[in-house]
PDB file of N, CA, C and O in Angstrom:
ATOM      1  N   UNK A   1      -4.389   4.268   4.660  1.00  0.00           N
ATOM      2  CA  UNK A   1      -3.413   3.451   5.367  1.00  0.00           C
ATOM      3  C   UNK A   1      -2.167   4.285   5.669  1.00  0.00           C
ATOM      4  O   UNK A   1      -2.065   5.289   4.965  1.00  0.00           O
ATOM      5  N   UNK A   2      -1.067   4.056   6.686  1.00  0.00           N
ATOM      6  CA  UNK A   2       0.116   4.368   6.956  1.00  0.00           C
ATOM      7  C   UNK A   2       0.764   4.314   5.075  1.00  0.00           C
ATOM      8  O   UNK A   2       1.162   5.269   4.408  1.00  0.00           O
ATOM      9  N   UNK A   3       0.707   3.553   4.861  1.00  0.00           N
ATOM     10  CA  UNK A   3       1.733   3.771   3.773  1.00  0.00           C
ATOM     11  C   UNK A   3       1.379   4.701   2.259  1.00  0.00           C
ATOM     12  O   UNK A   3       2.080   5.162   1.358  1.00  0.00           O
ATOM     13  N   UNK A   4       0.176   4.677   2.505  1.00  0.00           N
ATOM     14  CA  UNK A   4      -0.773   6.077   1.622  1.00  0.00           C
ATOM     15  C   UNK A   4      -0.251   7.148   2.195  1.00  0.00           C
ATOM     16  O   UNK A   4       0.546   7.858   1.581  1.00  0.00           O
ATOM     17  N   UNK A   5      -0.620   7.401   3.418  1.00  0.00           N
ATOM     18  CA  UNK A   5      -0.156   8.981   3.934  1.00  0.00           C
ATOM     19  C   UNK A   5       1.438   9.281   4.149  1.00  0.00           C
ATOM     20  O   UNK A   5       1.995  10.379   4.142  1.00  0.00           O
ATOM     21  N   UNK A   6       2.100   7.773   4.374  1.00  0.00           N
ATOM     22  CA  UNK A   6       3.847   8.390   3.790  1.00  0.00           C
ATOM     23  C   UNK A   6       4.010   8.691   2.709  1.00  0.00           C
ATOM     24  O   UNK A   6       5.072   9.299   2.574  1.00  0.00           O
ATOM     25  N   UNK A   7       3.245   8.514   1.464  1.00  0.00           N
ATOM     26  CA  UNK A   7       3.463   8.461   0.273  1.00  0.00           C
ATOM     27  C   UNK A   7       3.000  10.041  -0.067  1.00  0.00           C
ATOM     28  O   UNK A   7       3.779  10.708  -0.747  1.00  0.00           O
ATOM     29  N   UNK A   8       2.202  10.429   0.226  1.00  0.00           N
ATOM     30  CA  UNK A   8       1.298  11.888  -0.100  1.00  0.00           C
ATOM     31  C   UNK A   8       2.354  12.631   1.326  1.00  0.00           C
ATOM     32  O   UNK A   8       2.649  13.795   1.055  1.00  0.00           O
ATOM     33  N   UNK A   9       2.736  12.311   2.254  1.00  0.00           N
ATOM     34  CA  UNK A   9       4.000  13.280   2.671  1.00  0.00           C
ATOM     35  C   UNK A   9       4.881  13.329   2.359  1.00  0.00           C
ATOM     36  O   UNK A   9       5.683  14.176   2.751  1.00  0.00           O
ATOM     37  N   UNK A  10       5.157  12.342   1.416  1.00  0.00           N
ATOM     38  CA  UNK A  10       7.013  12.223   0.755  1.00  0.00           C
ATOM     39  C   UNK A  10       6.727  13.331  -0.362  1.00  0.00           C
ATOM     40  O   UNK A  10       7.298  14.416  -0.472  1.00  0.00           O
ATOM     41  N   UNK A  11       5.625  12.762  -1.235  1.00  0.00           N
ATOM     42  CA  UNK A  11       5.227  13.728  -2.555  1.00  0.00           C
ATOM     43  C   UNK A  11       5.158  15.285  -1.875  1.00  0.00           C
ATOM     44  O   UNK A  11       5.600  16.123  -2.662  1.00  0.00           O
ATOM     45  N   UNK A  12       4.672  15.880  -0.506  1.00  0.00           N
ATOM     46  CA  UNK A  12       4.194  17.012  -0.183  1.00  0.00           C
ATOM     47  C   UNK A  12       6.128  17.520  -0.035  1.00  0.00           C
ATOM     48  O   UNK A  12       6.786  18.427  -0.545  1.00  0.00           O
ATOM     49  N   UNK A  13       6.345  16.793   0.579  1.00  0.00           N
ATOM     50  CA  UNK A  13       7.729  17.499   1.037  1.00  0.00           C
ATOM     51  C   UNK A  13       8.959  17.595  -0.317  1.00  0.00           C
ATOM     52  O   UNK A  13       9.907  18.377  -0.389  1.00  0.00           O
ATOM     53  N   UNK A  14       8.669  16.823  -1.024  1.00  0.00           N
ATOM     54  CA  UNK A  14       9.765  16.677  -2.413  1.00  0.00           C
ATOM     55  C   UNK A  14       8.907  18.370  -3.295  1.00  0.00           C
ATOM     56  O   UNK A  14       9.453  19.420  -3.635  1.00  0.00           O
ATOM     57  N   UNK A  15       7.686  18.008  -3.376  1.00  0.00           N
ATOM     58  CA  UNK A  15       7.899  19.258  -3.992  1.00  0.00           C
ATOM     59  C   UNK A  15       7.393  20.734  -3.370  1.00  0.00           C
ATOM     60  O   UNK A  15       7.065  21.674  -4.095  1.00  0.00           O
ATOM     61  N   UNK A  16       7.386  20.775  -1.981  1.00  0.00           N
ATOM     62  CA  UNK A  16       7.264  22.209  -0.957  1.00  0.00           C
ATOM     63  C   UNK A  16       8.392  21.924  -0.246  1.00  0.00           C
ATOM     64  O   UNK A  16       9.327  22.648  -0.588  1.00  0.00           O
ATOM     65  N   UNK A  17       8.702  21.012   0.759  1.00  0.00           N
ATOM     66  CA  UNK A  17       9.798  21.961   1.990  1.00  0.00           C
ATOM     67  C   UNK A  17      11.262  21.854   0.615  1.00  0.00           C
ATOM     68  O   UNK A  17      11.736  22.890   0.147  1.00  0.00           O
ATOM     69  N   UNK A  18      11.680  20.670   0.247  1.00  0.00           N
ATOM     70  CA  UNK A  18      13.049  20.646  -0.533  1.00  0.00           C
ATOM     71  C   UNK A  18      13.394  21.909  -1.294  1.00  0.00           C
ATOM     72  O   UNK A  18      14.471  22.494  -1.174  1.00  0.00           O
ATOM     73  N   UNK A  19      12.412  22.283  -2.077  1.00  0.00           N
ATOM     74  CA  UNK A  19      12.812  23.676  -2.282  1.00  0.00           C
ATOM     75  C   UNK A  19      13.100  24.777  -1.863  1.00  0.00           C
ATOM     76  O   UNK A  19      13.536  25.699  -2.553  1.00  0.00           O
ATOM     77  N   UNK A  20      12.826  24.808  -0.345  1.00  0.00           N
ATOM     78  CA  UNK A  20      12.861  25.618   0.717  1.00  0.00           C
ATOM     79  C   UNK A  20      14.420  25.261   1.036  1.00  0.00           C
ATOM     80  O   UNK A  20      15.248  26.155   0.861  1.00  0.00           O
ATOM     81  N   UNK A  21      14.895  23.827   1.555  1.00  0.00           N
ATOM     82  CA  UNK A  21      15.977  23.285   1.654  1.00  0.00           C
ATOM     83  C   UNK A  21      17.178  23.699   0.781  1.00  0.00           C
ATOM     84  O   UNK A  21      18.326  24.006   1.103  1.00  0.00           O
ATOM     85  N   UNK A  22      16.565  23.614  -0.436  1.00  0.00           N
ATOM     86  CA  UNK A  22      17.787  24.062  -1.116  1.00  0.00           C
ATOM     87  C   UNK A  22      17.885  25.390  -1.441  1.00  0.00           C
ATOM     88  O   UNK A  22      18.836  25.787  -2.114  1.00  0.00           O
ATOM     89  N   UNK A  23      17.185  25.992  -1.125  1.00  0.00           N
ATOM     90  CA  UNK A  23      17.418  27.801  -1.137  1.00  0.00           C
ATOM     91  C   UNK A  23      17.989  28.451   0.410  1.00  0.00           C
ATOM     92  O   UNK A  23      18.486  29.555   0.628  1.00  0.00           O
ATOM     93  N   UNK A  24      17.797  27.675   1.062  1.00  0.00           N
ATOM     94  CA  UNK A  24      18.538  27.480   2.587  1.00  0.00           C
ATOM     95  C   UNK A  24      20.271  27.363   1.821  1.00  0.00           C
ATOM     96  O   UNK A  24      21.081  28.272   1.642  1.00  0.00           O
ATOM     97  N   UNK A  25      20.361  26.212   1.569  1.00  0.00           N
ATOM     98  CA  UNK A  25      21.727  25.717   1.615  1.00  0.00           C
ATOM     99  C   UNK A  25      22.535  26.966   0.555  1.00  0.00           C
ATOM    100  O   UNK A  25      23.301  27.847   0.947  1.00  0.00           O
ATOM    101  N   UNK A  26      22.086  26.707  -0.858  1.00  0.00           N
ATOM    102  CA  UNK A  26      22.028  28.097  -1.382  1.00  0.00           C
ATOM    103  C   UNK A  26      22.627  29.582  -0.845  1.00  0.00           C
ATOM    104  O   UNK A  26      23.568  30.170  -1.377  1.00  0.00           O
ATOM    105  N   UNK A  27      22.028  29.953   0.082  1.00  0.00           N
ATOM    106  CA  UNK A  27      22.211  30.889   0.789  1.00  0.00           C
ATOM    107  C   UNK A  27      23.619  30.796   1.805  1.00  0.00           C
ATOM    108  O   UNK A  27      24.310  31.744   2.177  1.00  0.00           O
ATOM    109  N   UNK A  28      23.729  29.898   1.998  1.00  0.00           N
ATOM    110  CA  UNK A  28      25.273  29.069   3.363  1.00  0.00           C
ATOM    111  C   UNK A  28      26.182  29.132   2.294  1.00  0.00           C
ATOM    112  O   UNK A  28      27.309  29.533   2.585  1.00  0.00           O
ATOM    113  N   UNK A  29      26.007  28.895   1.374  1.00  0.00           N
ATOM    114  CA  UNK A  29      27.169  28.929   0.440  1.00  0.00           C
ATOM    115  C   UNK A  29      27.496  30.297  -0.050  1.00  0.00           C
ATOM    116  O   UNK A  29      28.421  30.596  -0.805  1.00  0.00           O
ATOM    117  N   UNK A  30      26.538  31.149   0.527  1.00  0.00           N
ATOM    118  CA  UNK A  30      27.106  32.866   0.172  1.00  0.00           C
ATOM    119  C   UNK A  30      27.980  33.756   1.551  1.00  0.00           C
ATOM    120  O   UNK A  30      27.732  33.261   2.651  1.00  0.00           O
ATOM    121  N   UNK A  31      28.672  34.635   1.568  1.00  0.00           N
ATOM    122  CA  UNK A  31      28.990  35.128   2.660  1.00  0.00           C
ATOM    123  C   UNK A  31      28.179  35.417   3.465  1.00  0.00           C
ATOM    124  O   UNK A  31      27.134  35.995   3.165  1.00  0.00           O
ATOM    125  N   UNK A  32      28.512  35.057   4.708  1.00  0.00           N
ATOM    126  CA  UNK A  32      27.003  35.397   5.567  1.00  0.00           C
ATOM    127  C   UNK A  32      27.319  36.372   6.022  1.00  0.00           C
ATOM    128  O   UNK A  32      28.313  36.625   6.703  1.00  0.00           O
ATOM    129  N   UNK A  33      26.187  37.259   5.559  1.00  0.00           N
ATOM    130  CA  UNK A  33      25.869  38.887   6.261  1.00  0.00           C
ATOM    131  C   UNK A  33      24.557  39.155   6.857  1.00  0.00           C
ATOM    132  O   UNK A  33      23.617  38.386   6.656  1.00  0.00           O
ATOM    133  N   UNK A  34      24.463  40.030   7.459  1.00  0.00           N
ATOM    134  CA  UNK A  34      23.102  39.908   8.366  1.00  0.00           C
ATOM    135  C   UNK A  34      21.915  39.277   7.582  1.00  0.00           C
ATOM    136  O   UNK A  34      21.306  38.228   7.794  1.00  0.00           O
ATOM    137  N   UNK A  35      21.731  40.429   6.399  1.00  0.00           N
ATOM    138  CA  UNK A  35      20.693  39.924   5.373  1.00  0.00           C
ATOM    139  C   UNK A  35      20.503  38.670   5.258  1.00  0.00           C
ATOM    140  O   UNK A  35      19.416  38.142   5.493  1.00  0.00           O
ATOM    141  N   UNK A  36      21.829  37.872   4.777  1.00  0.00           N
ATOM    142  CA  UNK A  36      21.198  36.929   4.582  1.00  0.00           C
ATOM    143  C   UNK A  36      21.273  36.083   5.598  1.00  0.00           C
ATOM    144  O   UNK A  36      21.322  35.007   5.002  1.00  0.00           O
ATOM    145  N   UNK A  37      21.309  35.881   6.540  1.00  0.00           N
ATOM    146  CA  UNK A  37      21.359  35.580   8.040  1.00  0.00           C
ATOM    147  C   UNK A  37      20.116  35.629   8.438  1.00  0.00           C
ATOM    148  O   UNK A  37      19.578  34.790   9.159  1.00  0.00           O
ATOM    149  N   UNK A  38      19.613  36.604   7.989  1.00  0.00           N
ATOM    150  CA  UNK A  38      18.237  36.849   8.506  1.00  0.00           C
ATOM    151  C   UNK A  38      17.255  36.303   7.434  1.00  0.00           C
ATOM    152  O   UNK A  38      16.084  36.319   7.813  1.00  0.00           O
ATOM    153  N   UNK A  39      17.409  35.948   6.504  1.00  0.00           N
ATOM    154  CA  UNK A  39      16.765  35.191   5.178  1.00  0.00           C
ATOM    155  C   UNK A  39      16.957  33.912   5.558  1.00  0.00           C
ATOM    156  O   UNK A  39      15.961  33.239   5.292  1.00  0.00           O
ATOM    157  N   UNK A  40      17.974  33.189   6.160  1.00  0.00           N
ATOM    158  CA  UNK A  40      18.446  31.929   6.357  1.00  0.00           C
ATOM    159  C   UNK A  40      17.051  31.307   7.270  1.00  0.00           C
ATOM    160  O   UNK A  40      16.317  30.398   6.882  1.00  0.00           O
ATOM    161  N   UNK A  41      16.917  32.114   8.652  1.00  0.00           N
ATOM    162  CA  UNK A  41      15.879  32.517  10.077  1.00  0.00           C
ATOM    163  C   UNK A  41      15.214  32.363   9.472  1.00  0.00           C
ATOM    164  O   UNK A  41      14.628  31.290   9.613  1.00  0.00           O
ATOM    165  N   UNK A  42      14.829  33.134   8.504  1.00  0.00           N
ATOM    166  CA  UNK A  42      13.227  33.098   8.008  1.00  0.00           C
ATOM    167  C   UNK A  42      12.424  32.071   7.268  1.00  0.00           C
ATOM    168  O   UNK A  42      11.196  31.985   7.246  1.00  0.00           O
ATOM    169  N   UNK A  43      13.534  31.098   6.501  1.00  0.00           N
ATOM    170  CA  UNK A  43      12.857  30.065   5.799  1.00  0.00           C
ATOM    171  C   UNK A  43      13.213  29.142   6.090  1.00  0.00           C
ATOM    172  O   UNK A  43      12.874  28.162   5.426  1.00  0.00           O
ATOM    173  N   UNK A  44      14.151  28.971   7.325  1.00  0.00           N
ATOM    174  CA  UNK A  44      14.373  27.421   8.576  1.00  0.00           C
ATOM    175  C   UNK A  44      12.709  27.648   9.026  1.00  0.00           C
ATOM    176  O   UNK A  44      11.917  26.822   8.574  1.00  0.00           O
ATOM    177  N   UNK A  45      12.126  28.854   9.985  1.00  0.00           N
ATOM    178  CA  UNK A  45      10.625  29.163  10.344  1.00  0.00           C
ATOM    179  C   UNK A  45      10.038  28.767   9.505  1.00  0.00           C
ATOM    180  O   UNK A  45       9.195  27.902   9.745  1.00  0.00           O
ATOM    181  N   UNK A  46      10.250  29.257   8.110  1.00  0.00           N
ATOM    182  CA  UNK A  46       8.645  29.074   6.780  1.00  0.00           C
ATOM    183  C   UNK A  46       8.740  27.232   6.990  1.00  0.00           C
ATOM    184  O   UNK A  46       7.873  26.547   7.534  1.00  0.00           O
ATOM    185  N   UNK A  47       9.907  26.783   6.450  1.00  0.00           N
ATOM    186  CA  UNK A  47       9.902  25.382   6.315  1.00  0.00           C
ATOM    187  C   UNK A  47       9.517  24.450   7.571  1.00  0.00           C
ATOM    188  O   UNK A  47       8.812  23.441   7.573  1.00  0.00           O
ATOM    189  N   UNK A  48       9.970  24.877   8.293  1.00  0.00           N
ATOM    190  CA  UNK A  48       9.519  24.265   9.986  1.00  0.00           C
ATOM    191  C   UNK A  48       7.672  24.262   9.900  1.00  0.00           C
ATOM    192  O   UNK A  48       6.970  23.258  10.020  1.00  0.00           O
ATOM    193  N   UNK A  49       7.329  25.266   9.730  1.00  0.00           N
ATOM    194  CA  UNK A  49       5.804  25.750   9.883  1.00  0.00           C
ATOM    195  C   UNK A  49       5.091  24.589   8.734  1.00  0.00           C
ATOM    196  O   UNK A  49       4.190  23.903   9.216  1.00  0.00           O
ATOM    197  N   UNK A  50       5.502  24.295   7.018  1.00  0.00           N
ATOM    198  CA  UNK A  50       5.228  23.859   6.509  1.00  0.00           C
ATOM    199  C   UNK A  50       5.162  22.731   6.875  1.00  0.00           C
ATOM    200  O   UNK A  50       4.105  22.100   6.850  1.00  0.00           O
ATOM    201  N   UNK A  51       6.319  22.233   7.303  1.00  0.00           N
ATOM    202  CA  UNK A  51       5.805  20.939   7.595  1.00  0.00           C
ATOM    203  C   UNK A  51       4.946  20.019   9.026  1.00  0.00           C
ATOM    204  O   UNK A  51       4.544  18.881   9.266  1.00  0.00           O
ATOM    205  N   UNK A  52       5.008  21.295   9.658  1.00  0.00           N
ATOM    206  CA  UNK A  52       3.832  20.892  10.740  1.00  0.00           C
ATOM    207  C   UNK A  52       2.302  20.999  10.062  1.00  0.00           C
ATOM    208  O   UNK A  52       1.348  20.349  10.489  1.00  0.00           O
ATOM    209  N   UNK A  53       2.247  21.726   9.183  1.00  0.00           N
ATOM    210  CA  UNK A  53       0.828  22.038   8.501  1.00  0.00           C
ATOM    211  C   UNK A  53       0.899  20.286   7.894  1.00  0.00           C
ATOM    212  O   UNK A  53       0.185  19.386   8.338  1.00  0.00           O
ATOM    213  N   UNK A  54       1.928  20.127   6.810  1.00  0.00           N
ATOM    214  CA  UNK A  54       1.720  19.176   6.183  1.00  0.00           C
ATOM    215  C   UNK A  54       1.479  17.780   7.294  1.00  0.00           C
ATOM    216  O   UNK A  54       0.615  16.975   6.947  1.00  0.00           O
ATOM    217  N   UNK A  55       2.206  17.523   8.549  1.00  0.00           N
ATOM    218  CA  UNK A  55       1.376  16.669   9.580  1.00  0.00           C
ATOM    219  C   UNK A  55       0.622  16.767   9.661  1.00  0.00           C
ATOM    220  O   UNK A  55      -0.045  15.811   9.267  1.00  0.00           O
ATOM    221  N   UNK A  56      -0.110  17.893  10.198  1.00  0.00           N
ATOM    222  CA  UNK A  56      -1.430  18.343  10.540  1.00  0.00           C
ATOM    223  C   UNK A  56      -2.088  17.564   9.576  1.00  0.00           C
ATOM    224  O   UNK A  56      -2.575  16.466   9.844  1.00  0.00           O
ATOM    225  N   UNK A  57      -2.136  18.211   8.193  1.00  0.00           N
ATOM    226  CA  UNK A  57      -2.861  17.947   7.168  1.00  0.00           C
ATOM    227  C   UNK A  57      -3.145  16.547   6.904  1.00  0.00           C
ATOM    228  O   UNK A  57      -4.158  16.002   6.466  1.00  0.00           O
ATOM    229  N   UNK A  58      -1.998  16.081   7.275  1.00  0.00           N
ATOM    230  CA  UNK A  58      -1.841  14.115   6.819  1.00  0.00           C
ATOM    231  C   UNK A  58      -1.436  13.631   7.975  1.00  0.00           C
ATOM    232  O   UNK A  58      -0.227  13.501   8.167  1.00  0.00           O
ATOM    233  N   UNK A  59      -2.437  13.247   9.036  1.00  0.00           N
ATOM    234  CA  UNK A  59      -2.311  12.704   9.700  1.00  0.00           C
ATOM    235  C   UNK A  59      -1.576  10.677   9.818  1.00  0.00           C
ATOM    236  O   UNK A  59      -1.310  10.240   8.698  1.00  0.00           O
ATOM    237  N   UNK A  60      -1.401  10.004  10.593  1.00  0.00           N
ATOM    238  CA  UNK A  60      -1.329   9.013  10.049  1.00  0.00           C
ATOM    239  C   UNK A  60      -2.593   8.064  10.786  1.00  0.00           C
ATOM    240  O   UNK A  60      -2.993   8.540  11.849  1.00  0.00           O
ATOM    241  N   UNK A  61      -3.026   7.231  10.497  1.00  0.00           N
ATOM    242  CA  UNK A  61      -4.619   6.646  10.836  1.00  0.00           C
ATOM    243  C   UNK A  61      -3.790   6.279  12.044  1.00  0.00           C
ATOM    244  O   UNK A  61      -2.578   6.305  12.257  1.00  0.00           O
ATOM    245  N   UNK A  62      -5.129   5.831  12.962  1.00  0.00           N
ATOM    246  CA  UNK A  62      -4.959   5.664  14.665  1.00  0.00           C
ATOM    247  C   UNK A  62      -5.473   4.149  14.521  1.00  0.00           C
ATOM    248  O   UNK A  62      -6.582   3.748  14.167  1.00  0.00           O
ATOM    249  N   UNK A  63      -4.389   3.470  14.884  1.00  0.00           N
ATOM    250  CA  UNK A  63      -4.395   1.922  14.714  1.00  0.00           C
ATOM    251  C   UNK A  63      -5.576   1.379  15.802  1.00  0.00           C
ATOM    252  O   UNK A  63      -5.389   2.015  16.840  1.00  0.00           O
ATOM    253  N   UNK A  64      -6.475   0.650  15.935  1.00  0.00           N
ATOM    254  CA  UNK A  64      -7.117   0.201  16.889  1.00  0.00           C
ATOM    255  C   UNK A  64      -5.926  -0.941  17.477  1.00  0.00           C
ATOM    256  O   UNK A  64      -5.164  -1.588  16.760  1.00  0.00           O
ATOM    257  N   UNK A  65      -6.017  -0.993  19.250  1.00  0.00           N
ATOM    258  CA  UNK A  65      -5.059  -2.044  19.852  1.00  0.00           C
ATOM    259  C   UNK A  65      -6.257  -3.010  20.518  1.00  0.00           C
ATOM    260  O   UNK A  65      -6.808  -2.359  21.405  1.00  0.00           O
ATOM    261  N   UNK A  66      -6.675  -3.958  20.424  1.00  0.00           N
ATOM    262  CA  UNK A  66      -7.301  -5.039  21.084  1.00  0.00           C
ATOM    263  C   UNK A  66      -6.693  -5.525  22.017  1.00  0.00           C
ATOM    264  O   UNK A  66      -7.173  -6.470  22.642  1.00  0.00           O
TER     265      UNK A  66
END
């Protein structure tokens, strides 16, 4: 059902992208220098990517319309 697969994407994202999130923010709170500028780029991409997989992965069911 819809509310199974919000439930197994809430669980997917609390414990994969949030950690991503907070090593993002993490990072904003340091002086930004290229490095980490370029670390910032890289895991906005990783996390972006993750969670299209995790759609992918968990679709939500295709309602029949009568």
């Amino acid at each position: 059902t819809k509310e199974e697969v919000e439930a197994i994407r809430r669980q997917l994202y609390i414990t994969q992208v949030d950690p991503i999130t907070a090593h993002i923010n993490r990072l904003r709170d340091e002086e930004l220098t290229p490095e980490i500028a370029a670390d910032i780029a890289r895991l906005v991409e990783e996390r972006k990517l993750l969670v299209e997989e995790i759609k992918a992965n968990n679709p939500y069911p295709i309602e029949e319309i009568d």
